[in-house]
C-alpha positions as CSV (number, residue, x, y, z in Angstrom):
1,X,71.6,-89.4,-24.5
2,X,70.6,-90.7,-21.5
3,X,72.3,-89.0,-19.2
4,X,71.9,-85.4,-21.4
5,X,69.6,-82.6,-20.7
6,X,66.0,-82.5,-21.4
7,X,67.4,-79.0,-23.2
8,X,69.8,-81.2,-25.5
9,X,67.4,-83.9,-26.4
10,X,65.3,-81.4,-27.4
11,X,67.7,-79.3,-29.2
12,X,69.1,-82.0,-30.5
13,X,65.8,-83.4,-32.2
14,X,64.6,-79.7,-33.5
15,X,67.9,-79.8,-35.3
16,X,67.2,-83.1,-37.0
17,X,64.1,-82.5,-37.8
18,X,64.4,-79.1,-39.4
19,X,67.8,-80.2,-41.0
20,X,66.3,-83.0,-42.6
21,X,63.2,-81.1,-43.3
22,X,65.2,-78.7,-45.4
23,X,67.3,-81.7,-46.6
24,X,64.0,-83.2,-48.2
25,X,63.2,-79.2,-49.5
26,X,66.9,-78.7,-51.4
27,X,66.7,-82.7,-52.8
28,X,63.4,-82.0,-54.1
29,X,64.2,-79.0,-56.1
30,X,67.5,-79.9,-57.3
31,X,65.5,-83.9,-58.8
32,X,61.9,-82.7,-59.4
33,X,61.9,-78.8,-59.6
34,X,62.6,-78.5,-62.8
35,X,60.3,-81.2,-64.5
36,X,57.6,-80.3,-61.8
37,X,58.3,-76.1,-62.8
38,X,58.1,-76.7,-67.2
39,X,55.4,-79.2,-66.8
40,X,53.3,-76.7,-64.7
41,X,54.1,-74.1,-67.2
42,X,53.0,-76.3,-70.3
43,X,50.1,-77.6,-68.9
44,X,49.0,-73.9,-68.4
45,X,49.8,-72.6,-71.5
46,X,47.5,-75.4,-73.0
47,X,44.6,-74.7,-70.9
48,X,45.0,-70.5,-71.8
49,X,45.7,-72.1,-75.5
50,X,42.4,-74.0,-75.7
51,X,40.6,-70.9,-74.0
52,X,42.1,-68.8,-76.7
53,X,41.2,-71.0,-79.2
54,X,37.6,-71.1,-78.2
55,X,37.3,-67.8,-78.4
56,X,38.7,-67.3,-82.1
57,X,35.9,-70.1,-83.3
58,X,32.9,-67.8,-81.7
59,X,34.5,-64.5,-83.0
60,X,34.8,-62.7,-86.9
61,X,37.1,-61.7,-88.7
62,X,38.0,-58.9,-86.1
63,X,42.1,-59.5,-86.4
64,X,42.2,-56.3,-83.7
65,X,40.2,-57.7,-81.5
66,X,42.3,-61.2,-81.7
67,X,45.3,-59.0,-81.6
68,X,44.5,-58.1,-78.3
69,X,44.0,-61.8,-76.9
70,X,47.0,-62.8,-78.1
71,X,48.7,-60.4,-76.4
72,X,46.7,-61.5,-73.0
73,X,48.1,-65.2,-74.2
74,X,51.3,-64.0,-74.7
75,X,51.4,-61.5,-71.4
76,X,50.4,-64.4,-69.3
77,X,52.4,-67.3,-70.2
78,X,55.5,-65.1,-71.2
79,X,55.1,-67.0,-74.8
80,X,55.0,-66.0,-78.8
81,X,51.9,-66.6,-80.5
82,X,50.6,-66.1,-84.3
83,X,47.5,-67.6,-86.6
84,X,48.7,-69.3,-89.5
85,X,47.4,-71.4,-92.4
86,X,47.9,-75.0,-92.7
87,X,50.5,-74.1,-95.4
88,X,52.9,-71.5,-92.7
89,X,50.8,-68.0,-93.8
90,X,50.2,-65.7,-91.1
91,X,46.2,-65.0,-91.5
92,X,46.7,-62.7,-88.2
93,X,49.2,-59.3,-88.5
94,X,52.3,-59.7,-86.0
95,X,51.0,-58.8,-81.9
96,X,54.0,-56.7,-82.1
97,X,53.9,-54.4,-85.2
98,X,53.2,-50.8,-86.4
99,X,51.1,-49.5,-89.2
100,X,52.0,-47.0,-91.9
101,X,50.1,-45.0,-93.9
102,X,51.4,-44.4,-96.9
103,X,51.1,-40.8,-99.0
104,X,48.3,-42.9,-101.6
105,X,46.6,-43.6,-98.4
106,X,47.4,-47.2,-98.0
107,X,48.1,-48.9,-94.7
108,X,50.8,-51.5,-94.0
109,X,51.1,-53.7,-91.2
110,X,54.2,-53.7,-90.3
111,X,55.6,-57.1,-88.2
112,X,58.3,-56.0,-85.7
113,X,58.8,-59.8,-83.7
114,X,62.1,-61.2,-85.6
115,X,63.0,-57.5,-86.6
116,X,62.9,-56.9,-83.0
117,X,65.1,-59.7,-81.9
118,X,68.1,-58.9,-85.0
119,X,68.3,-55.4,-84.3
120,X,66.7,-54.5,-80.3
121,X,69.6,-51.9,-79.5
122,X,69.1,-49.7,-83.1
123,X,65.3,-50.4,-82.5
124,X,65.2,-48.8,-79.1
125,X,67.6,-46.0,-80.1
126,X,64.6,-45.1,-83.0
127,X,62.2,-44.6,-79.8
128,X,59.2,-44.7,-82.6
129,X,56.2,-43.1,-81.5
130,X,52.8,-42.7,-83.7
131,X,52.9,-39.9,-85.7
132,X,56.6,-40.6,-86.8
133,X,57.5,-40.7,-90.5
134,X,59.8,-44.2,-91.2
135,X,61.2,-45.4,-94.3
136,X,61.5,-49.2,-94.1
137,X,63.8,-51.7,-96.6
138,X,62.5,-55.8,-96.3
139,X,59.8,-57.2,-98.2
140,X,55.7,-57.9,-98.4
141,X,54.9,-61.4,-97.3
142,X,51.3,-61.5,-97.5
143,X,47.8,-59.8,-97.8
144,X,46.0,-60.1,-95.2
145,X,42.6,-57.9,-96.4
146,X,42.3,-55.8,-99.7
147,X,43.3,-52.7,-97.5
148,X,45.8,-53.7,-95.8
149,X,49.3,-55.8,-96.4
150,X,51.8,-57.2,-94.2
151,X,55.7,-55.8,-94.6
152,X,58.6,-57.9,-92.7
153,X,61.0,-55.2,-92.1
154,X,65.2,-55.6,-93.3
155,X,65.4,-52.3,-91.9
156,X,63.9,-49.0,-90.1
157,X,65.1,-45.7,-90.5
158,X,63.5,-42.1,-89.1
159,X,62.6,-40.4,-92.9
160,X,65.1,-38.4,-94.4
161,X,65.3,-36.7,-97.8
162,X,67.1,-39.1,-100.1
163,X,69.4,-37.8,-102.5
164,X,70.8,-41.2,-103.4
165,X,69.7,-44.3,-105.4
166,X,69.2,-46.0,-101.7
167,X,65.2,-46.0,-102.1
168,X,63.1,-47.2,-99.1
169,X,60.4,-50.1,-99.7
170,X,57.9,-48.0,-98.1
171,X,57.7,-45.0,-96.1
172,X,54.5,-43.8,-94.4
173,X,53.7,-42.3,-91.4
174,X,53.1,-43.8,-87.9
175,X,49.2,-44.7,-86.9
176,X,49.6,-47.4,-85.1
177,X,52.2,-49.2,-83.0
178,X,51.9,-52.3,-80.7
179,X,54.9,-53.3,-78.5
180,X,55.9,-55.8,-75.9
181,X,55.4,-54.3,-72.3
182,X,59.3,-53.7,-70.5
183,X,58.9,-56.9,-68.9
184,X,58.3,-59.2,-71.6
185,X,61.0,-57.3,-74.3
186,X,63.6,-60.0,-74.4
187,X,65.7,-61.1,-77.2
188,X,63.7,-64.6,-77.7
189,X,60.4,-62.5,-79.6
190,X,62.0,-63.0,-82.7
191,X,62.1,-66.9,-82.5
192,X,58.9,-67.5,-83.2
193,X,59.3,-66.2,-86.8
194,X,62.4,-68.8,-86.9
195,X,60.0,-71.5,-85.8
196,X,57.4,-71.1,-88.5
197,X,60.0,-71.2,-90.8
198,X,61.0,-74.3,-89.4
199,X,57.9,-76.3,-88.8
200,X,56.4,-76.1,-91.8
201,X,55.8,-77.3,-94.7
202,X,54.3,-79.5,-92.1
203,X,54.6,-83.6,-92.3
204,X,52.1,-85.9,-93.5
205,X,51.3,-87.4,-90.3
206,X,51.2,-83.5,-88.8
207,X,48.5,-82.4,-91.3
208,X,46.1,-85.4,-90.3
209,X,46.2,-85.2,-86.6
210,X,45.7,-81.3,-87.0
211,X,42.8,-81.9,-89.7
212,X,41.8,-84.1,-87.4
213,X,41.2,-81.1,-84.6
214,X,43.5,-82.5,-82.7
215,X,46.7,-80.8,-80.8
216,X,49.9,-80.8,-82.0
217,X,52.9,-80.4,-79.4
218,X,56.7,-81.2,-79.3
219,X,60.0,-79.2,-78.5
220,X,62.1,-77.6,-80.5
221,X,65.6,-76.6,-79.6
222,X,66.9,-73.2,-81.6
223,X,70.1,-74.5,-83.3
224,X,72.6,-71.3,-83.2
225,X,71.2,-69.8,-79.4
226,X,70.7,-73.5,-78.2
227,X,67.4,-72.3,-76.3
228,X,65.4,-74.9,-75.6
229,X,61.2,-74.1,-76.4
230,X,58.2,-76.1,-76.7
231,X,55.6,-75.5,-79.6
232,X,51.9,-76.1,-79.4
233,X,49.8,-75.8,-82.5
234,X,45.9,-76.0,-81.3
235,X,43.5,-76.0,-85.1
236,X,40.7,-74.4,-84.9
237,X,38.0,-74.3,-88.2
238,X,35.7,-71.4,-87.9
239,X,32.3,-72.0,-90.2
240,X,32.8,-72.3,-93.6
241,X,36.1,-71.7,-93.4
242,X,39.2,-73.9,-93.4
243,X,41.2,-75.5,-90.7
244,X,43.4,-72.3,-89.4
245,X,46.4,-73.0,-86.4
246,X,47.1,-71.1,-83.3
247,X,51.1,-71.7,-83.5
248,X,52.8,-71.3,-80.1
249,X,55.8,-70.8,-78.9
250,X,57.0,-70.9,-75.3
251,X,60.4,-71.0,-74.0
252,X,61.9,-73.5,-71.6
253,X,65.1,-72.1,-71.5
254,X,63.9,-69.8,-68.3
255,X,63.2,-72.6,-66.5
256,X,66.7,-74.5,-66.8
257,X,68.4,-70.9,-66.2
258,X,66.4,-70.5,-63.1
259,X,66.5,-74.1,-61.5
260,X,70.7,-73.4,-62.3
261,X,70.4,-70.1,-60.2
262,X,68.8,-72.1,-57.8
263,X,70.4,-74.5,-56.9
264,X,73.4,-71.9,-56.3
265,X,70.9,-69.9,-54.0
266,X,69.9,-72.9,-51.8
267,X,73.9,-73.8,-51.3
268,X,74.5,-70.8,-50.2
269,X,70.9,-70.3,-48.3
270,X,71.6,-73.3,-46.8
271,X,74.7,-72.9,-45.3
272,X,73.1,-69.8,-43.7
273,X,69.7,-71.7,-42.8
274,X,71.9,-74.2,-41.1
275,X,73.6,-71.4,-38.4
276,X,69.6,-70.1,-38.5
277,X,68.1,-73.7,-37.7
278,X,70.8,-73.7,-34.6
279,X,69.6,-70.8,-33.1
280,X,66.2,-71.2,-33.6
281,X,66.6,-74.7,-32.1
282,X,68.2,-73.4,-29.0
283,X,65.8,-70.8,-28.3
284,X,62.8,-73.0,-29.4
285,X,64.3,-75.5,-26.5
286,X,65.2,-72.9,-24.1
287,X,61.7,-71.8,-24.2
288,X,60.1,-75.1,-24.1
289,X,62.2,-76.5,-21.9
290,X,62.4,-73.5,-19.3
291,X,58.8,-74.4,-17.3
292,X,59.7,-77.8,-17.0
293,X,62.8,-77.4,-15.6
294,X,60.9,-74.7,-13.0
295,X,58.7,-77.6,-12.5
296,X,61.1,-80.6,-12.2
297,X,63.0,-77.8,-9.2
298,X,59.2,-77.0,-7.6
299,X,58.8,-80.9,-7.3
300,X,61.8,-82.0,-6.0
301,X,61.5,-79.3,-2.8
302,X,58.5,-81.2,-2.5
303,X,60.0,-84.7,-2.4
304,X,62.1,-82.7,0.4
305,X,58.8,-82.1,2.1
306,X,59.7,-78.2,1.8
307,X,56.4,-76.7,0.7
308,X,57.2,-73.3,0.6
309,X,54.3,-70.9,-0.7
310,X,56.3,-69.6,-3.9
311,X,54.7,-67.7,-6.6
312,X,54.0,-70.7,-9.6
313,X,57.0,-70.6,-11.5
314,X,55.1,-70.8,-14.7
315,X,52.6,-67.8,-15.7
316,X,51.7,-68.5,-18.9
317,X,47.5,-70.2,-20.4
318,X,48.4,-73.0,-21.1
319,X,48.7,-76.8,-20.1
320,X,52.0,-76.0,-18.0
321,X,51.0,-73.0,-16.2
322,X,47.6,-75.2,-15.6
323,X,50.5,-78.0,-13.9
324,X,52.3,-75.3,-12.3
325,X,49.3,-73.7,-10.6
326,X,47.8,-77.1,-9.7
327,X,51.5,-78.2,-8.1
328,X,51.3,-74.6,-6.6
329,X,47.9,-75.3,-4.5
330,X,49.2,-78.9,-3.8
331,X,52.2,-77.6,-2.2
332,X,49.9,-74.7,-0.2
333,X,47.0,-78.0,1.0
334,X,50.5,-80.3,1.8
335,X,52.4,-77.4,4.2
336,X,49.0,-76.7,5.8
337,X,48.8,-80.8,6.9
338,X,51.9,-81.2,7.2
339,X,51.9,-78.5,9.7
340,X,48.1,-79.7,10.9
341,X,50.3,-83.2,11.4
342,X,52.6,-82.1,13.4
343,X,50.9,-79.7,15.6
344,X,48.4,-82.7,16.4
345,X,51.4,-85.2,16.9
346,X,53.2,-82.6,19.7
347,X,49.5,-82.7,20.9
348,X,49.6,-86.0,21.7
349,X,52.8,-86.8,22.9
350,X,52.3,-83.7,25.2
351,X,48.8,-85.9,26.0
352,X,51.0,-89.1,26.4
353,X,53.7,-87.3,28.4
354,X,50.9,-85.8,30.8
355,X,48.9,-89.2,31.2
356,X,52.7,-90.8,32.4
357,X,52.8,-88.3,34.4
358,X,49.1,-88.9,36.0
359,X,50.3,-92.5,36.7
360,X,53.3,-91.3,37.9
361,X,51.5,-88.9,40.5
362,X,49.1,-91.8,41.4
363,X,51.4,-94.1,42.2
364,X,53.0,-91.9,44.3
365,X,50.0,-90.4,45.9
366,X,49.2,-93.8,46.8
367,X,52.4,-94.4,48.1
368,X,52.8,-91.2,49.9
369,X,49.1,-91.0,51.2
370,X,49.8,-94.8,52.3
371,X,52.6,-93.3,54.4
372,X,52.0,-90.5,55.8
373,X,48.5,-92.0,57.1
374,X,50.4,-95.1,58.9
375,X,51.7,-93.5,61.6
376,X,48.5,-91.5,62.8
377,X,46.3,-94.8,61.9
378,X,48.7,-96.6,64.1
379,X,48.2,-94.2,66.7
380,X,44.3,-93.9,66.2
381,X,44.3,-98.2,66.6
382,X,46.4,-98.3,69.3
383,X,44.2,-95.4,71.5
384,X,41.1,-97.3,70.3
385,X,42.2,-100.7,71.7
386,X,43.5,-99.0,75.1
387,X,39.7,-97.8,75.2
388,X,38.5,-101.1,74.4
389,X,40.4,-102.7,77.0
390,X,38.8,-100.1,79.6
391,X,41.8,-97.8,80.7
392,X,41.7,-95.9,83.7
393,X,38.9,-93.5,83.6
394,X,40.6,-90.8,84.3
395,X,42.5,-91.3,81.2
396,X,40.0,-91.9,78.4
397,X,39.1,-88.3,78.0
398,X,43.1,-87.5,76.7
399,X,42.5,-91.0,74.2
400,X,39.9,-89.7,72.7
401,X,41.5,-86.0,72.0
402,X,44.8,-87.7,70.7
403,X,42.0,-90.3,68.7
404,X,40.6,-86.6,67.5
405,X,43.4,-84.9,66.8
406,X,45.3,-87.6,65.2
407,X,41.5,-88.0,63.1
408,X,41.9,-84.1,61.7
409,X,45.6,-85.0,61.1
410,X,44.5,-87.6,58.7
411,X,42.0,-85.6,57.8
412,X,43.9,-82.6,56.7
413,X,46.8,-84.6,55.0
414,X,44.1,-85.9,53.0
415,X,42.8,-83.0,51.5
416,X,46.6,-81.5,51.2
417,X,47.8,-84.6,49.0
418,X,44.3,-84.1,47.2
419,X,45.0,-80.6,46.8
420,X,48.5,-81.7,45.3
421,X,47.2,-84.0,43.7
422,X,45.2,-81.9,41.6
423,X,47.7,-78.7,41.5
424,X,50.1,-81.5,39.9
425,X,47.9,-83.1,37.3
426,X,46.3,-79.3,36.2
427,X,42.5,-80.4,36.8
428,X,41.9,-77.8,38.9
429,X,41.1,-74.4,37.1
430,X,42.4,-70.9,38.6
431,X,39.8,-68.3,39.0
432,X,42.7,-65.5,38.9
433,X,41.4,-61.6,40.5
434,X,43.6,-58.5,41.2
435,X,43.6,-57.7,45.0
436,X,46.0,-56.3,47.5
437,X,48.1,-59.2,48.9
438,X,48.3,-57.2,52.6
439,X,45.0,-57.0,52.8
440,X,45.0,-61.2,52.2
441,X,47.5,-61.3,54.7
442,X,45.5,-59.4,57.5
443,X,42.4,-61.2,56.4
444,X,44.0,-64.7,57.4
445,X,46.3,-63.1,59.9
446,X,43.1,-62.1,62.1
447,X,42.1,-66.1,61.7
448,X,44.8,-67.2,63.5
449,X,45.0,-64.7,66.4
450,X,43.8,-67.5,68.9
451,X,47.2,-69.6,68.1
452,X,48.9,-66.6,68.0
453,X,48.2,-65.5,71.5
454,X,48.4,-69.0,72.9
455,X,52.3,-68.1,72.1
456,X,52.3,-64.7,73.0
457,X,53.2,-63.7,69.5
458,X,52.7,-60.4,67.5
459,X,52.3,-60.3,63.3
460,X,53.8,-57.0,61.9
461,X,53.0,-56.8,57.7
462,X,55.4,-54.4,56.3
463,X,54.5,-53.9,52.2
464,X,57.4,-52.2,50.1
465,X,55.8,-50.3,47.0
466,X,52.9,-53.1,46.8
467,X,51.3,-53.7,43.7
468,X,48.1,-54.9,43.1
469,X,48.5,-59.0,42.1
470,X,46.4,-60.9,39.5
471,X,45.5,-64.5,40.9
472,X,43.7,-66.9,42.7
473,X,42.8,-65.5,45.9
474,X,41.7,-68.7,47.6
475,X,44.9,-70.4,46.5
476,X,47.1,-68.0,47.8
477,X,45.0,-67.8,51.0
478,X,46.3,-71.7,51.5
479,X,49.9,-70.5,51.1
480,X,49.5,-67.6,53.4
481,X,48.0,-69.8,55.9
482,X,50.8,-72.6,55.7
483,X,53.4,-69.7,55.9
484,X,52.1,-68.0,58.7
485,X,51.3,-71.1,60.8
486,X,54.8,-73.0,60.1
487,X,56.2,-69.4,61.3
488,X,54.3,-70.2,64.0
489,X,55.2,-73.1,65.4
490,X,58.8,-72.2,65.3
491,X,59.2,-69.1,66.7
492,X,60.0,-68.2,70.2
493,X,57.3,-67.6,72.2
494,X,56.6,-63.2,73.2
495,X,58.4,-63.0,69.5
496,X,57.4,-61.2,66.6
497,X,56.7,-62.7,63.1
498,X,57.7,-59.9,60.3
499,X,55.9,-60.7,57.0
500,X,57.3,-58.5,54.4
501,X,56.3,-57.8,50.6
502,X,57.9,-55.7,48.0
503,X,57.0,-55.0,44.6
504,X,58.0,-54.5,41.3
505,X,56.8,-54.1,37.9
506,X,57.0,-57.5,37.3
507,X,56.3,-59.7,40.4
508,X,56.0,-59.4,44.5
509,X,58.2,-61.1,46.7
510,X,56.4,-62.3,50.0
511,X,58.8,-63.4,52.7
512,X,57.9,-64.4,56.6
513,X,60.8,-63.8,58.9
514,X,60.5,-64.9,63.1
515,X,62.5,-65.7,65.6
516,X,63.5,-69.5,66.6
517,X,65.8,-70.4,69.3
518,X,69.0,-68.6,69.9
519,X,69.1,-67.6,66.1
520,X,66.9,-65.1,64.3
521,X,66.2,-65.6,60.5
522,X,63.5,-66.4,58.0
523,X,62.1,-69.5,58.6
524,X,59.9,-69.0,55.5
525,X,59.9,-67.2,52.7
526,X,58.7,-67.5,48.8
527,X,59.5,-65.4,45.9
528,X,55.9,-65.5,44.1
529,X,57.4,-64.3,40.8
530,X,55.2,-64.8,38.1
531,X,52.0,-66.4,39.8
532,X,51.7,-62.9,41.7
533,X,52.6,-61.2,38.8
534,X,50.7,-57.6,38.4
């Protein structure tokens, strides 16, 4: 398990739970279902028994009326019901029964319960409605008003002429006839007849707890179908009468039939419920299961430090997509300072990198300025103490040019390693312009005409397709100058000094060409490249 998938575990578990769930459902019904199921059913049929009972003490001697609740009773609770004396009589016709009226006039109540449950095929074929004419063979059990009697039927017959000595009982026309409703017609109606017959003459001990007003219950098991009932006899006295008995009769055998049928139906339910619970459990864990797994890959890029902005890889309103969108801004705030972090540490190693560098320059400024300003210092001391020590007069005057010369020497270098200085350690800010780089080149040209007729020399600026160039004209000036003046110095003297620029879209190459010596060349030139770039 510990090494499984969060998908199994889960899985796993649903399985459990549901097949031990359904365990507890099957053990239950197969031990308790079927005393739970009949003691339901009996409890209820006592409760609708006691209503019915209340009812018959408020009511008269309206045995339709009771007719009609009984059937209720016996609709509801799928039971046989009758009123009876404490000695068996019925004092209430059959629910199920037809009434004849006979040529005299007379009307017989007809019970059609047992008759019913001996013959329900033949009885079915007669399809008796009212208005039919019967002849019926059986015999009168008792009289229940002065108008009326009550006939237990042998047999039933459509009316025929007779020419034989087989003579009907009674024949009479159909006014009345109550039967059970399709789904109560069953071959158990006649049993309740069976079960007067059997409970009474009643016990001793029966007739005082009923004289008593109280219940009387126990089962009864028919002996030749085996079916297995329950009776309930509730007494009720109305005034001034005697002590009369709701007899009841409901069947249990339903019950043990169904929980049989039952038990069958959850084997093979649950062999089919089993495959079910499998692939409910793997989809239920697929689905539960699927976000986290999104979530468990989202934060392990994380612990990679790759915050890539992906979409949340859960969309859904609940407490995951809440995780996921929460884990999705994280990720966002983390890549912005991570890259914030970075960007500031290249800052400042570029920072630390340029302040070596600064030392670096320093230390060899120092050391450069220290010697290239020995030798003219040297000079300066030693023309200072030939002055101090009085030299011929008629030298002091050169002392004290070399003294001055060799003082703008110093002077100059000074400002040039300043100016390098500077240029090196990016202090000094450009002021960059477009101009004409021959017209520069004139400009300083013309401000060195006195050096360049002390030599007898000649500038010629030749510019090839010249573009205007963007930068700083006062930086450029200083190259010029230094250009044109090194040219200067080493070039024969009557020569000609050729300063040439050419263009292109990109950059303008700026090259000085003279002649020095026997040999004639450039003795300085400079591809500007991107500084003069246009």
């Amino acid at each position: 398990m510990k090494n499984r998938s969060i998908t199994f575990k889960l899985f796993l578990m649903t399985v459990l739970f549901f097949v031990c769930f359904y365990g507890m459902v099957i053990l239950s019904q197969l031990l308790f279902f079927n005393n739970f199921y009949e003691e339901h059913k009996v409890n209820k049929a006592e409760n609708d028994l006691e209503r019915l009972a209340a009812v018959y003490t408020k009511s008269g001697d309206h045995s339709r009326q009771m007719s009609n609740e009984v059937l209720q009773f016996m609709n509801r609770n799928k039971s046989q019901l009758t009123i009876v004396n404490m000695d068996g009589q019925m004092v209430l016709e059959d629910p199920y029964h037809l009434v004849l009226r006979k040529d005299n006039g007379q009307k017989v109540s007809v019970s059609l319960s047992l008759y019913m449950n001996l013959n329900e095929d033949s009885f079915r074929a007669l399809n008796i409605r009212t208005g039919d004419k019967l002849d019926l063979w059986g015999n009168a059990d008792t009289q229940v008003n002065q108008s009326q009697i009550v006939f237990t039927p042998e047999q039933i017959e459509k009316h025929q002429p007779r020419t034989t000595s087989y003579i009907p009982d009674i024949s009479g026309t159909v006014t009345e006839i109550v039967l059970p409703t399709p789904k109560n017609w069953n071959q158990r109606q006649g049993l309740l007849m069976e079960a007067l017959y059997r409970a009474f003459p009643l016990s001793d001990s029966q007739q005082e707890q009923l004289l008593a007003m109280k219940p009387l219950q126990y089962e009864w098991t028919e002996s030749w179908s085996g079916t297995h009932n329950v009776i309930m006899i509730q007494p009720v006295k109305r005034s001034n009468q005697n002590v009369e008995l709701l007899f009841a009769l409901t069947s249990l055998q339903e019950i043990s039939d169904t929980t049989e049928a039952l038990r069958w139906f959850y084997l093979y339910l649950g062999i089919g419920g089993f495959v079910l619970i499998l692939i409910l459990s793997l989809f239920f864990s697929k689905i539960i299961t699927r976000p986290l797994i999104a979530l468990n890959a989202m934060a392990k890029r994380i612990v990679k430090l790759d915050f890539s902005a992906d979409p949340p890889p859960v969309r859904q309103n609940d407490e995951l997509g809440s995780l996921a969108s929460s884990m999705y801004t994280m990720s966002i705030s983390l890549d912005k300072a991570l890259r914030e972090l970075q960007e500031a540490n290249q800052q400042l190693q570029q920072d630390m990198e340029q302040k070596q560098k600064i030392e670096l320059m320093q230390q060899s400024f120092f050391t450069n300025a220290s010697h290239e300003l020995k030798t003219p210092l040297s000079i300066v001391k030693s023309f200072a103490e030939g002055l101090q020590d009085g030299v011929n007069i008629n030298k002091q005057d050169h002392y004290i040019s070399v003294i001055i010369e060799e003082a703008d020497k110093m002077e100059m270098l000074i400002k040039d390693m300043l100016d390098l200085a500077r240029l090196e350690s990016g202090t000094i800010r450009l002021h960059k312009t477009s101009f004409m780089l021959s017209e520069l080149t004139e400009k300083v040209a013309d401000r060195l005409v006195h050096l360049l007729q002390a030599r007898q020399l000649e500038i010629m600026i030749i510019p090839v397709n010249e573009l205007p160039v963007i930068a700083d004209p006062d930086w450029i000036e200083q190259v010029i100058r230094n250009f044109i003046v090194n040219a200067i110095r080493h070039a024969d003297e009557g020569s000609t000094i050729v300063i040439e620029m050419v263009s292109d879209p990109q950059s303008t190459r700026f090259s000085v060409e003279n002649k020095g010596g026997t040999d004639t060349g450039r003795s300085a030139g400079s591809d500007l490249g991107t500084i003069l770039s246009g």
